[in-house]
C-alpha positions, -999 to +999 in steps of 0.1 A: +735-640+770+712-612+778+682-600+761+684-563+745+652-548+747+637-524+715+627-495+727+607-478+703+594-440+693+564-440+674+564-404+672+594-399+654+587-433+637+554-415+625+577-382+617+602-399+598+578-422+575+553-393+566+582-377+550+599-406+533+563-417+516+558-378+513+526-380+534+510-348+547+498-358+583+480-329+595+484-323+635+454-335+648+456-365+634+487-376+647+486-386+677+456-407+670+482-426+642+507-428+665+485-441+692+470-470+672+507-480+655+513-485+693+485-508+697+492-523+667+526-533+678+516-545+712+493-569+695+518-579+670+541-587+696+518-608+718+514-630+684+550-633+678+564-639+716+529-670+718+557-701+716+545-732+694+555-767+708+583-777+685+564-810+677+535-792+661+518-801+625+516-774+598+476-774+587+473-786+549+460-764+527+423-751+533+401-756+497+361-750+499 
């Protein structure tokens, strides 16, 4: 089976969610929100692809 890859366009991403929350993004601001959503999903997706041995323990709950 092959892998589809997501391609992805923050800017109409960006476009699309400023009107459906009703957000008033002025212009110079965003490409600077558009840039960072990109970083944002290139770290999220290093997190999520980092595989976990199957064998692994789940840490118990933390209390102070």
């Amino acid at each position: 089976m092959s892998e589809k890859k997501l391609e992805l366009d923050f800017n109409t991403f960006v476009e699309q969610m400023s009107r459906l929350i009703d957000l008033k993004l002025r212009d110079e601001y965003r490409t600077g929100v558009t840039e960072n959503l990109e970083r944002i999903y290139t770290q999220a997706k290093l997190v999520n692809e980092f595989e976990l041995p199957e064998n692994m323990e789940i840490f118990g709950k933390f209390e102070p």
